[in-house]
Every structure is written in C-alpha cells, then in structure tokens.
C-alpha positions as CSV (number, residue, x, y, z in Angstrom):
1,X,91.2,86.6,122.8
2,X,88.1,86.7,120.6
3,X,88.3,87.7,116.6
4,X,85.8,89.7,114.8
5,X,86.0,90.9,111.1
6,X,87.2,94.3,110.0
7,X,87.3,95.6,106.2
8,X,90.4,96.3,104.4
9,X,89.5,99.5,101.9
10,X,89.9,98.9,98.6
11,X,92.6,101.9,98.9
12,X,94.9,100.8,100.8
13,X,97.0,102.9,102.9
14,X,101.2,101.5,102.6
15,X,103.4,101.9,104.8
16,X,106.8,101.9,103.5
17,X,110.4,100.7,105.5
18,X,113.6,100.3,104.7
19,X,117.2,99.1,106.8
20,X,120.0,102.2,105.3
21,X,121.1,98.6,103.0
22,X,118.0,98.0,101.6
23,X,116.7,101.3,100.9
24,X,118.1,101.2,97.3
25,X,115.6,97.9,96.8
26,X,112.8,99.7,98.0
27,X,113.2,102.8,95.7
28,X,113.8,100.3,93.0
29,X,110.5,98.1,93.7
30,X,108.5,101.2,93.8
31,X,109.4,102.6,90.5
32,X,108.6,99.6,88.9
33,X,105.2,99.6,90.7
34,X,104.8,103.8,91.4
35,X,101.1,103.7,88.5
36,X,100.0,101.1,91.2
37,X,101.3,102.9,94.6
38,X,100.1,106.2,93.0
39,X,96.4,105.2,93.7
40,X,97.1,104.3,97.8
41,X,98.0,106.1,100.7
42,X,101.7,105.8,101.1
43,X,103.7,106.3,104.8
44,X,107.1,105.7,105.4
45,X,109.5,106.1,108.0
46,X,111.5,109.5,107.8
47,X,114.4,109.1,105.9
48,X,112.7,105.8,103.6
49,X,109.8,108.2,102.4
50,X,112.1,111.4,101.7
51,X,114.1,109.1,99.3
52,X,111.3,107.4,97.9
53,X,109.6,111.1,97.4
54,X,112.6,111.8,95.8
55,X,113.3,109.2,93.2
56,X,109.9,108.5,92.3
57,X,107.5,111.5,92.7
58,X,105.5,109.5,95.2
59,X,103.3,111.6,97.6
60,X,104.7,109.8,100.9
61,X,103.3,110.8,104.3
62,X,106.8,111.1,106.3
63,X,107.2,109.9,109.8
64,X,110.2,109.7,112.0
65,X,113.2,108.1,110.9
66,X,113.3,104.0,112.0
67,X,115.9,104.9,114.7
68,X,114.0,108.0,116.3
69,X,110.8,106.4,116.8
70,X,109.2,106.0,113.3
71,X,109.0,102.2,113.4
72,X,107.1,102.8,116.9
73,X,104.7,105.5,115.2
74,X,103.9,103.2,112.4
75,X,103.3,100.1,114.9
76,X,100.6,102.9,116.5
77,X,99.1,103.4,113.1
78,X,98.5,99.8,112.9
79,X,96.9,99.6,116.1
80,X,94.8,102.2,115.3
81,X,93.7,101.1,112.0
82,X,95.8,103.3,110.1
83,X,97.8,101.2,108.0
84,X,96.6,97.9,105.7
85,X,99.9,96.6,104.3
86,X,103.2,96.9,105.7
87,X,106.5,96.9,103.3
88,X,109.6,96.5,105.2
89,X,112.5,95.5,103.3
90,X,114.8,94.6,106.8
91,X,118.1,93.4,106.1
92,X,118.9,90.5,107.4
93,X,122.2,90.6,108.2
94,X,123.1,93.6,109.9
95,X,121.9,94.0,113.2
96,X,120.2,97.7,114.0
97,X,120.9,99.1,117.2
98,X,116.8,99.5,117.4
99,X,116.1,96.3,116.5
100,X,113.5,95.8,119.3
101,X,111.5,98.6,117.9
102,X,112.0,96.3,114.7
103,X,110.4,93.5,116.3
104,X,108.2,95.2,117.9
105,X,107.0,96.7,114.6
106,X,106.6,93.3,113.2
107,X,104.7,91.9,116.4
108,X,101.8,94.0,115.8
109,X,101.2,93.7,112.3
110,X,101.3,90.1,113.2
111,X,98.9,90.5,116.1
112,X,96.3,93.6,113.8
113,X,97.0,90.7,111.1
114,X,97.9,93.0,108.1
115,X,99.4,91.7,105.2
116,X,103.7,92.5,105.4
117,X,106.0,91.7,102.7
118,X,109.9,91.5,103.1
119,X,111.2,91.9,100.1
120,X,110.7,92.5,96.7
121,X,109.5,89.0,95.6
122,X,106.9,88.6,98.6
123,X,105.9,92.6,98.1
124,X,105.6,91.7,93.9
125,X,103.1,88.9,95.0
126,X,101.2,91.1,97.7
127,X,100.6,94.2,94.9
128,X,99.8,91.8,92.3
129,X,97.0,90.4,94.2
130,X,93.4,90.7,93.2
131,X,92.9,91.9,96.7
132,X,95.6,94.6,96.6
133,X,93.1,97.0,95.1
134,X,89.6,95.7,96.2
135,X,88.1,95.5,99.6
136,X,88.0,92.6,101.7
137,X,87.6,91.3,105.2
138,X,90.4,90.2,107.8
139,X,89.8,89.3,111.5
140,X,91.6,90.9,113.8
141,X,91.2,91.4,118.0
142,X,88.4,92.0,119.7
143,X,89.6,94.5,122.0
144,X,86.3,95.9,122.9
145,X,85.7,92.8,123.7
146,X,88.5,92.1,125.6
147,X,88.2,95.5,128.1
148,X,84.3,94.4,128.9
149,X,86.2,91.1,129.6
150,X,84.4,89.1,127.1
C-alpha cells in the first residue's frame, strides 16, 4: 500500500468514547479541558456524548451508543475523513460483549493514522500539543491509488 499526505484542520473534529466504567473519567477530563474542546467539533458515541452534554455544556454531535453500532459509525467517519483525534477511554479490565467492534474501532484509526489517546494522561499530552490547534500534515492510504491498482 502506497502513502500520500492529507491535512489535519487546525479545528479538529473529536470524537469522544467511553466503557460505562470510564465514562466518569471522560466527563472529568473534559471539564478540565471544555475552553479548549469548545473551539472543535466534538462526536461521541450515544450515551458518552449525552453525559458529556450534560455535565459540561459541550455541544456533542451524538451517535449510537458503543453497543448499537456507534463505535462502527465512528470507525466510518474515520474512513471518511470525518474525525482527526479519537478519545477512547476503554477499560481495561472488563471485557465488552462488542469488543470486536472495539477493536475494530481502534484498527482503523491505526490504519487512517489519527492521533488516539486512552486515557487521561496520553489525552492531556495530545490537547496540550502545539499541533492540537494548528494544521498539519499526516500520511495516510492511498486508496485511490490502490483501486487503479497502483
């Protein structure tokens, strides 16, 4: 597979996840960074973005719920461009009966090489980044490229 370049806006648009025992975390992290999220696009899965909505005032574009098919919408986004950071606080130690949608989710931001954070320490570094609020380039696959079979 071949690589070209592709921008990252300087407004990025977030998407926002969260396991049922890590959504607490998540709320927490963005209160302490809502002046910041305020000026991005914000997604979340259903039931992550009503509660960040809720607790923070956060405009959050609200897709399914994890379980129902919201991970799978958001790993769409990301192939089509839709999303530039992914936030996922997973938890680690309780398995999810659609935990190959998980991994699945995590796959293609891997593949469309967008920045994901885990948890609050690697999501603090992310926002805190010069880039998080200036445009840069990333490369990602050529899939143009690919169906002309380049």
């Amino acid at each position: 597979m071949e690589f070209i370049t592709q921008p990252l806006p300087a407004t990025k648009r977030v998407a926002l996840v969260a396991h049922d025992n890590r959504k607490g975390a998540l709320i927490e992290w963005c209160s302490r960074h809502r002046e910041l999220l305020q000026r991005h696009q914000l997604l979340g899965t259903g039931t992550t973005g009503s509660k960040i909505e809720a607790a923070t005032g956060l405009q959050v574009e609200k897709l399914f719920s994890g379980p129902m098919g919201g991970d799978q919408q958001l790993g769409a986004k990301i192939c089509q461009g839709e999303i530039d950071v992914l936030i996922f606080f997973w938890d680690p130690f309780e398995p999810m009966p659609h935990d190959p949608d998980v991994k699945a989710l995590l796959r293609i931001a891997a593949v469309w090489n967008i920045p994901v954070a885990c948890n609050s320490s690697s999501a603090d570094m992310m926002v805190q980044s010069a880039l998080m609020e200036r445009a840069f380039e990333r490369e990602v696959p050529d899939y143009q490229g690919y169906l002309a079979g380049r």
